[in-house]
C-alpha positions in Angstrom: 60.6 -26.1 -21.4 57.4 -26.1 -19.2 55.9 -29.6 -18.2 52.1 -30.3 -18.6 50.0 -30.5 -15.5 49.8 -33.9 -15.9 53.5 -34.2 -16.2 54.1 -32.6 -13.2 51.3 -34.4 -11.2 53.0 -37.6 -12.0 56.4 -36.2 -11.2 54.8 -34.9 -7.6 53.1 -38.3 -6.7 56.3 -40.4 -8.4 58.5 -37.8 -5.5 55.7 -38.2 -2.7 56.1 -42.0 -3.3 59.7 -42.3 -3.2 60.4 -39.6 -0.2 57.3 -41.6 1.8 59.4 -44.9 1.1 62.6 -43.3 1.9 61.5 -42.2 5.3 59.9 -45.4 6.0 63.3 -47.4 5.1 65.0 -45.1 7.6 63.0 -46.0 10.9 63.0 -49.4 9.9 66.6 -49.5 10.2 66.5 -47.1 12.9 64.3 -50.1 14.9 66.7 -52.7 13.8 69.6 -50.4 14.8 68.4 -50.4 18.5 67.7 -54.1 18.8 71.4 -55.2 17.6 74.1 -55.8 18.9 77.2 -53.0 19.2 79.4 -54.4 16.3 76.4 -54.8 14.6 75.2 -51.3 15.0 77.9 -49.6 13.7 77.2 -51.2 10.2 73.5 -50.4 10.2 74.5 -47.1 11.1 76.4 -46.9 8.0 73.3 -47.5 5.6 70.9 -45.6 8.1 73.1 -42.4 6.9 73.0 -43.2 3.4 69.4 -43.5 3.3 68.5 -40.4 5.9 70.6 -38.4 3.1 68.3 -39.3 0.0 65.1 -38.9 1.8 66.2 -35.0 3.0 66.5 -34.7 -0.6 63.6 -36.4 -1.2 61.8 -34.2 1.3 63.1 -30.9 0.3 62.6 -31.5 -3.2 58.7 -32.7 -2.9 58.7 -29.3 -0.9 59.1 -26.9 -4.1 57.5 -26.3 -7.3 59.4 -27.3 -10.1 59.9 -30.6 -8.4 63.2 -31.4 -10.1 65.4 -29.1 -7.6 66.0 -28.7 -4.0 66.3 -24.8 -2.2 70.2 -25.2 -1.4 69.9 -22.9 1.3 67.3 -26.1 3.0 69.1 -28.5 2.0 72.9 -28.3 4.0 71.7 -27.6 7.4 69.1 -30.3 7.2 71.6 -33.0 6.0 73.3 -31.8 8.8 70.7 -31.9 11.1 69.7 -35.3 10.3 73.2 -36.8 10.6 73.9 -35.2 13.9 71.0 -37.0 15.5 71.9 -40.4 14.1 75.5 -39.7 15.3 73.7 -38.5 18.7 75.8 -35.2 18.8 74.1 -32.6 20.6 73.2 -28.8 18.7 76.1 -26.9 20.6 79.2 -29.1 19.2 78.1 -28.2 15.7 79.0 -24.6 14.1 77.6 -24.0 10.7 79.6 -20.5 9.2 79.6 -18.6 6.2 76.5 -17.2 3.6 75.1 -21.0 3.1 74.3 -21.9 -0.4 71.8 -20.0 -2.3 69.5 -20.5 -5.1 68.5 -24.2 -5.9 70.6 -27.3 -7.0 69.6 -30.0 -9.4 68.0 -33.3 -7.6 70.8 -35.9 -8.9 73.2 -33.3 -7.5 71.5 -32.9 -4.1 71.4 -37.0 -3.9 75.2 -37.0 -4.7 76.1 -34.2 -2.2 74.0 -36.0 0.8 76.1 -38.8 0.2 79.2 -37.3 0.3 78.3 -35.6 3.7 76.6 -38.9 5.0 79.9 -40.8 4.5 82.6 -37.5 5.5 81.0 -36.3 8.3 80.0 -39.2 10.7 83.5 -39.5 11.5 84.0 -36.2 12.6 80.9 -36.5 14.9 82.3 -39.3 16.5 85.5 -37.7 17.4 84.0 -35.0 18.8 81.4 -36.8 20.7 84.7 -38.9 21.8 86.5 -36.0 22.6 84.0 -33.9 23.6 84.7 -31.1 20.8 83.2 -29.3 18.2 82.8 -29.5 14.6 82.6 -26.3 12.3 81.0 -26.8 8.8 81.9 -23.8 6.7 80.2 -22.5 3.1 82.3 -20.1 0.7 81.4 -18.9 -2.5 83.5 -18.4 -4.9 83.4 -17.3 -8.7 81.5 -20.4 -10.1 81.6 -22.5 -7.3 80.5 -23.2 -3.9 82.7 -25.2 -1.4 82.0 -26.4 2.2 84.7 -27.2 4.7 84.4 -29.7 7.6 87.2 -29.1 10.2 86.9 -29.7 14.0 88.8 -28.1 17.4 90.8 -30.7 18.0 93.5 -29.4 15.1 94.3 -32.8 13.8 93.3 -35.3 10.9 90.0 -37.7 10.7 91.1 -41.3 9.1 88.7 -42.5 7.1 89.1 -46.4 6.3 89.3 -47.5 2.8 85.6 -48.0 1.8 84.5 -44.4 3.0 87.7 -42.9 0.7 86.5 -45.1 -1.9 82.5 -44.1 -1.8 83.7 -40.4 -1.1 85.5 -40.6 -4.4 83.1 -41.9 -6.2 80.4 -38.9 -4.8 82.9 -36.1 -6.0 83.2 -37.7 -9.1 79.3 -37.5 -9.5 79.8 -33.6 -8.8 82.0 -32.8 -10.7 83.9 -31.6 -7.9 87.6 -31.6 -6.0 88.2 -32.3 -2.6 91.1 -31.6 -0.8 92.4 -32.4 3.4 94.9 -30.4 5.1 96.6 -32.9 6.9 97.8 -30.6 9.7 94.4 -29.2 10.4 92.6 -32.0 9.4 90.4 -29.2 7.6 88.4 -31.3 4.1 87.1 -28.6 1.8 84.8 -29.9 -1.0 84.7 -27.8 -4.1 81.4 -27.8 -6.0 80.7 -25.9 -9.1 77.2 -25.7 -8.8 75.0 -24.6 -11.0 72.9 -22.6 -8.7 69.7 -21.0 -10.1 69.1 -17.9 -8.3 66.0 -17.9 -6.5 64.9 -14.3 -7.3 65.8 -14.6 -10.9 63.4 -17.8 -11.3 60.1 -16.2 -10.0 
């Protein structure tokens, strides 16, 4: 089913709206970020990542033409990207392997999959801007489903307290997904069956 050009104009300024306000929330808590205090940092931090994560998919999904899906090939790295600068880890202690994810993926889902990175990955930054090491984010696709695995150099487990396991559970409930961490490696491979539209196919 094809929505009307007026549809779809209200859809795009209703998108343009929300993704300006997203972005504008962000350096607003960016600003009060740098005037507070360190214990008090560390908790803005927390909602600056959860906010940075909607307006990427804000962004990307302003950015295409059915305005209702984000290209999944944008949308990893650039979750990525914007959570490494927040965490202030710099472009040569992140790897990102494998084919990526193809086609495009449904906006609820690109929401629900910036959150789970925005609360996952932030502690794997830290240890490795702590420790100096590296973190390797790696895509596989599988037969009808994608998975991304976050793992680091240092060969061990990231704790996460209790309200990051609770939110992270709740985000791969709202994908429909499984998540497991190999508690020797400290590896956490996410498990998505997307529903990926391929790109070629939809021209």
């Amino acid at each position: 089913m094809t929505a009307d050009a007026d549809t779809l104009g209200l859809l795009r300024e209703l998108n343009h709206r929300v993704k300006n306000n997203f972005q504008i929330i962000a350096s607003l808590i960016n600003l009060k970020k740098r005037a507070a205090d360190p214990h008090a940092r560390e908790e803005i931090r927390f909602i600056e990542e959860h906010v940075t994560s909607m307006a990427v998919a804000y962004r990307l999904v302003y950015a295409t033409g059915p305005m209702v899906e984000v290209a999944a090939s944008e949308l990893l790295p650039e979750l990525i990207s914007a959570l490494r600068v927040i965490a202030g880890l710099s472009l040569d202690q992140i790897a990102i392997d494998g084919p990526g994810l193809g086609g495009t993926i449904g906006l609820d889902q690109a929401i629900a999959l910036g959150l789970y990175l925005s609360v996952s990955l932030p502690p794997y930054f830290d240890h490795a801007l702590a420790a100096r090491g590296r973190v390797i984010i790696t895509t596989e696709t599988g037969e009808g489903s994608r998975s991304i695995s976050i793992s680091g150099d240092w060969g061990h487990a990231i704790a996460f307290d209790f309200l990051r396991r609770k939110l992270m559970a709740a985000y791969v409930r709202q994908l429909g997904a499984q998540v497991d961490q190999d508690d020797a490696t400290g590896r956490l491979l996410l498990r998505i069956p997307l529903p990926i539209a391929d790109a070629a196919a939809m021209r």
